[in-house]
N, C-alpha and C positions, 0 to 999 in steps of 0.2 A: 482459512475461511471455514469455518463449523458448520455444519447444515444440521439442522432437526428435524427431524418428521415427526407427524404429530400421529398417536397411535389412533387416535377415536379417526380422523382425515387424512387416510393411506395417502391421495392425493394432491394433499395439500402441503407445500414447502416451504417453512420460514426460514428466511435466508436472513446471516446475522455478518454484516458486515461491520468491520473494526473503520474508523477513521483512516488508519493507515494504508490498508486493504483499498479503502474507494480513491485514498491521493494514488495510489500504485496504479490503479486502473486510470486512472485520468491521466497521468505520465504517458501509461502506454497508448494511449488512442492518441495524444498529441503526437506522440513519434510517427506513429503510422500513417497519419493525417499529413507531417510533415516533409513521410516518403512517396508520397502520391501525389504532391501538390506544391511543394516547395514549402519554404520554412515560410510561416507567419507574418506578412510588413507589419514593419512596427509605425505605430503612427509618430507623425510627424506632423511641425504645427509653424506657420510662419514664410512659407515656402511654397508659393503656387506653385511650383516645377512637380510636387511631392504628389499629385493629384495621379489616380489613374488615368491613362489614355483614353480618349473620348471615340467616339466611330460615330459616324450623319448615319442618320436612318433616312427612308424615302419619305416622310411624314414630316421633315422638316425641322425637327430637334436634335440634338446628339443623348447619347446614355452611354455610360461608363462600360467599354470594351470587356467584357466578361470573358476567361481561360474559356478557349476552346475543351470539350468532352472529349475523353478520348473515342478512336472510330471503334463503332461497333463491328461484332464479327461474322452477323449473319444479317441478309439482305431478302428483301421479299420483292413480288414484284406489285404493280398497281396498275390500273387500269384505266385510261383516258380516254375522254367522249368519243376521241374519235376510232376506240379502237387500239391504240399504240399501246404497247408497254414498256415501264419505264422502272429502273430498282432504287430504293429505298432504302436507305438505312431503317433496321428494326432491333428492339432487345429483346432479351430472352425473359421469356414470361415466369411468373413465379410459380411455386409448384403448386398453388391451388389453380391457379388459372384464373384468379380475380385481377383481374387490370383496372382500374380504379382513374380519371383523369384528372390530372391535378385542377385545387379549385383556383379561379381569378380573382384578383382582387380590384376592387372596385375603383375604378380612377380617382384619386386624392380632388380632381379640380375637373369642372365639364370641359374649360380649354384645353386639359388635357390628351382629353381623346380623339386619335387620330382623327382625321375627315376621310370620307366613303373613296375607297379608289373607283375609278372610272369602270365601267362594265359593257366588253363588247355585245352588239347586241344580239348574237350567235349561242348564248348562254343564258343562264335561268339560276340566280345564285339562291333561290329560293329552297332550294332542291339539299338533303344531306352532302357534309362536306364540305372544305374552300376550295375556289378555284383561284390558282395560282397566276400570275401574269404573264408567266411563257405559258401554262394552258390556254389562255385567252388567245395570244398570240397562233397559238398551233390550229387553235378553231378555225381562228378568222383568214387563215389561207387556207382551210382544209375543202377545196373545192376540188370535185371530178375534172380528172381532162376531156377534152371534147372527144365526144363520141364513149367514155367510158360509163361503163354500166356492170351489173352485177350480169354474171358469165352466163346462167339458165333462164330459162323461162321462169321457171316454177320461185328463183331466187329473185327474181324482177317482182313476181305477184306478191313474192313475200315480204320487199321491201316498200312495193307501193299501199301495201293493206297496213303495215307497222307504222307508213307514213301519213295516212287517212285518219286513222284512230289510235295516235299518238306513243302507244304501247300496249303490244302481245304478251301473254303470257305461252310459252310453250305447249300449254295444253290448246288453246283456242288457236296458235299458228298449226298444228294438227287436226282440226278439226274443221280449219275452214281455208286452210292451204296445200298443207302435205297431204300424205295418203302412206298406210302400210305403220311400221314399227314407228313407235313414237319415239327410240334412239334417231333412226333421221332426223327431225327436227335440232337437236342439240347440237348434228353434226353438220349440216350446215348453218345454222347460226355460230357455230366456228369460226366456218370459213366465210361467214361476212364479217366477222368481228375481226380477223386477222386483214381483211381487205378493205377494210376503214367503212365499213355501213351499216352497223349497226354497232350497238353498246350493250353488254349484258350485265343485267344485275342479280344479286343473287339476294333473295330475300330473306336475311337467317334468322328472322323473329317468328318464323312461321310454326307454331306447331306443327309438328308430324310430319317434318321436313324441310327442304329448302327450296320455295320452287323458283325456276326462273324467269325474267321478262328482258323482251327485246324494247331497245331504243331503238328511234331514226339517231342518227347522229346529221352535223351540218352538210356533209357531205352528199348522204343519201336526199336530206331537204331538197339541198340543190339540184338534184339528179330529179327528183320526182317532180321535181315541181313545171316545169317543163313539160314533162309525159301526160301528167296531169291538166295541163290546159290544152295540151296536144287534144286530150280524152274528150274534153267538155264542149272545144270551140264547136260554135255552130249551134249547139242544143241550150235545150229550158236553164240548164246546170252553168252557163257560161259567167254570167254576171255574177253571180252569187261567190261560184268560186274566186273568181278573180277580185272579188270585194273584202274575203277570209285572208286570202293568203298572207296579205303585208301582218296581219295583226298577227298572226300565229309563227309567221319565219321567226321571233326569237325565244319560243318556248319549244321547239319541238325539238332541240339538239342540246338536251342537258348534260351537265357531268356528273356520270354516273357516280357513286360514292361507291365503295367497296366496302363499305360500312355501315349501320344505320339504316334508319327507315327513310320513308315518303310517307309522306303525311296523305298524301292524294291517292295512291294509288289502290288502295282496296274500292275507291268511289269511283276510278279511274276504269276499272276493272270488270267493275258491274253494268256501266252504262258501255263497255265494248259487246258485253254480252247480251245486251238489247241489242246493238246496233247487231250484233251476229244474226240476231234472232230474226230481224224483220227482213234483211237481207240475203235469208235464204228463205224466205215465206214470198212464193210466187203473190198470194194474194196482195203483197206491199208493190210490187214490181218498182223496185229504186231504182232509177236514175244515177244518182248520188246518195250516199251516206259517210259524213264523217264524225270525230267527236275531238275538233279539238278544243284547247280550254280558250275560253273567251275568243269567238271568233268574230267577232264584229267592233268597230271603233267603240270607245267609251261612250261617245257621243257622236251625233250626223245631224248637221244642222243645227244644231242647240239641243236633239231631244236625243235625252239615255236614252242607251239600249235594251234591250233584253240580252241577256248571254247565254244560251241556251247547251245542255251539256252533249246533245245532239242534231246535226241539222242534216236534212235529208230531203230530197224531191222525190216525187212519187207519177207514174204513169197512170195506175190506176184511179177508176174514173173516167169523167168526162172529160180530162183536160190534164196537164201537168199538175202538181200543187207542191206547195212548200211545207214540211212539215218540220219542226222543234219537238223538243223530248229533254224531260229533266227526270233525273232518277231524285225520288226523294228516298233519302237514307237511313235510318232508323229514327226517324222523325227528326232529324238533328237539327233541323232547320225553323224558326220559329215563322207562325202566320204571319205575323206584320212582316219580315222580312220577304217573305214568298209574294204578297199582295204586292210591295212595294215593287221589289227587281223583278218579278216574272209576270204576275197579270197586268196590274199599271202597265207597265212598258211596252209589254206588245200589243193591249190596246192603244196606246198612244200613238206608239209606230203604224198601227193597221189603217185607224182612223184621222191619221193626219197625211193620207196619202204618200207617207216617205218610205214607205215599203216598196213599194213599185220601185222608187227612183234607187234604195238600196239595195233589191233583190232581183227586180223585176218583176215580179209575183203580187199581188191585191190583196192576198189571203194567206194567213197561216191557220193551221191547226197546230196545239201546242200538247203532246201526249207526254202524260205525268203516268210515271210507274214509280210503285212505292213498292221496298225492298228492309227488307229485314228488320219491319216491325213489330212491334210485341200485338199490336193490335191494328193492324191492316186497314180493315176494313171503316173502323172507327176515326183512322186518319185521315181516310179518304173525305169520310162525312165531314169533318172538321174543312180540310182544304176544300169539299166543294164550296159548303158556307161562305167562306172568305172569299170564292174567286167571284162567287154570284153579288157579293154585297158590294164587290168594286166593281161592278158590270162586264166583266170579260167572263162570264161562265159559256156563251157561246163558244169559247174562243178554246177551252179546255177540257181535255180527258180525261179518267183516270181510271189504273188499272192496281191489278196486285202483278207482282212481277213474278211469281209463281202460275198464271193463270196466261201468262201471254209466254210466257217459255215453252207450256204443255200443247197451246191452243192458239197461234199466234192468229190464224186465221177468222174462230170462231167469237163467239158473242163474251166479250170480255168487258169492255167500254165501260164505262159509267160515263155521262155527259147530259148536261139539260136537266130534263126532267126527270131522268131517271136517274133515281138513289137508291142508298144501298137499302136493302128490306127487312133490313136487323145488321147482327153481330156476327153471325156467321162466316165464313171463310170460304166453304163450299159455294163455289157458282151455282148450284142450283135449287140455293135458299134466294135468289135475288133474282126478280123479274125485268123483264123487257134492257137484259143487256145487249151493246150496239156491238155488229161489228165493223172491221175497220172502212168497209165499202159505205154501207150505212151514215159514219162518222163525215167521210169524204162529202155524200148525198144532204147531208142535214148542214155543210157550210158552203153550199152550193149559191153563190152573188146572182138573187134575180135583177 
């Protein structure tokens, strides 16, 4: 086989094969192919016997029994909702480290495509990752025995805050649980993940690291939920929570993927850190705070809801109140959409008296913080415009989510009449901002 290099293209190699040369190569890869796999079936025609063996799939058709892979040599391990670890067959990656997934092909026929297997309602398939049917399985008995609980104090707080506002990231369960070396936090999130209450993901798209977050898993659900009405019965918070609970038991206990993103969780993550923020601002004094995703029925009576990305009761004031909170995100959400699901709806809910019968409460206030806009303040103007022109601008806030992080206490508000006094960013280009007693005072039912 002659090789040439070309002088002007050190690099480059013309390679001249003979006829003879490419039938010699194709000889030897049939041989090799034929010691790895057995020799070739030769077709045959005439003869149903001559078919390959068939295997039922659970979807109701058969497909032709495909040679088992041989077992690979190294195993990983994986991580399930509930904590457990389970091994894997895995291959050895190639030496760039590009793994690449093979691509699908598109069903030849629509009758071809399986139908949707059934989904316990302990799981959230929305979430990266499949979930398997012994997974489902393992969820759906994954309940505490009577009287079991997480061993400390400090591991009870931490699993009833991860179960309130659906998921922690490590730095916020340090900052509004732990105390001392932010190594603790990891190392007891261990030892709840080895004792089936929580689920840790590791998020490795993150620039400039990996950082972690805590799950509830099913188990911890069922544990808090309990202590949690235990917390409420008797007070303003009783109805309300026990009106969330049912809709939210089947999204709080997902399976974790050990792979991949969440689509949700940087949105997830931001409205935690509201909820942090007002819940340690004496002047909010909460009753209640939680955030989980869609916490009220799709509908009560015939009338949508509103879904609010936080809901929270408040002491402060003359009276308990009920208070909602949507974080708007890099404006990612369009007006007609925001009038439609958030002002519409909780005007409709306030003023058709089914507030009372769903919360117990008469009145909401609805505080809007906007977060990682390229222009803040100019979103704000926009979303006031639209909440005023559906007539629920009583009903709504809005802040910069830099301004209530610094100043949770102080004159931050916009609401009513008061808008923003330009472009500005700084608070103190913009007059007669409310604070949050004020906001309480100005929805006060004569």
């Amino acid at each position: 086989m002659p090789i040439t290099l070309s002088g002007r293209r050190p690099f480059l190699v013309r390679v001249r094969l003979s006829f003879r040369t490419l039938g010699r190569l194709v000889r030897n890869r049939a041989k090799l192919f034929a010691a790895a796999f057995g020799p070739v079936p030769q077709q045959q025609t005439g003869s149903p016997q001559s078919a390959p063996p068939l295997v039922n799939e659970p979807f109701g058709f058969a497909v032709p029994l495909e040679p088992e892979p041989p077992a690979p040599s190294t195993t990983q391990h994986e991580r399930t909702s509930v904590g457990e670890s389970r091994t894997t067959p895995t291959c050895e990656s190639p030496p760039n480290g590009n793994i690449q997934a093979p691509a699908t092909a598109d069903p030849p026929h629509a009758d071809a495509v399986p139908p949707t297997l059934p989904v316990e309602p302990g799981l959230d398939t929305s979430l990266p990752g499949q979930t398997t049917a012994s997974q489902q399985e393992e969820a759906t008995h994954d309940t505490p025995d009577p009287g079991e609980q997480p061993r400390t104090d400090r591991d009870r707080a931490a699993v009833l805050r991860i179960v309130r506002l659906r998921v922690l990231s490590y730095d916020q369960l340090w900052r509004s649980v732990f105390s001392g070396h932010p190594s603790k936090v990891g190392r007891r999130m261990q030892q709840l993940e080895r004792s089936g209450w929580v689920s840790i993901y590791k998020d490795r798209t993150a620039i400039g690291g990996k950082p972690q977050y805590a799950f509830p898993t099913r188990k911890a659900f069922l544990w808090a939920r309990g202590e949690l009405l235990r917390t409420v019965r008797g007070t303003d918070a009783e109805k309300v929570v026990q009106g969330m609970l049912p809709n939210v038991r089947s999204r709080l206990a997902p399976h974790v993927a050990t792979r991949g993103t969440m689509p949700f969780l940087a949105h997830q993550i931001l409205v935690n850190e509201v909820a942090l923020t007002i819940e340690h601002s004496p002047e909010y004094n909460l009753r209640w705070v939680s955030t989980w995703p869609r916490p009220f029925p799709h509908t009560f009576r015939g009338l949508a809801l509103p879904q609010p990305d936080l809901v929270a009761i408040t002491a402060a004031g003359s009276a308990p109140r009920l208070i909602f909170a949507e974080l708007d995100r890099s404006a990612n959400e369009s007006l007609a959409h925001f009038v439609e699901h958030k002002a519409q709806r909780t005007l409709a809910l306030e003023a058709s008296g089914l507030l009372r019968d769903l919360t117990g409460f008469d009145q909401t206030l609805t505080l809007v913080v906007v977060a990682e806009a390229t222009d803040a303040i100019s979103r704000i103007e926009k979303l006031m415009e639209a909440t005023s022109a559906a007539g629920a601008g009583s009903l709504f806030a809005f802040t910069v989510a830099e301004w209530l992080h610094e100043d949770p206490a102080g004159g931050i508000w916009f609401s009513g009449s008061v808008r923003p006094s330009g472009r500005q960013k700084e608070k103190s280009h913009h007059e007669g901002l409310r604070t949050f007693d004020e906001l309480l005072a100005g929805r006060t039912k004569l």
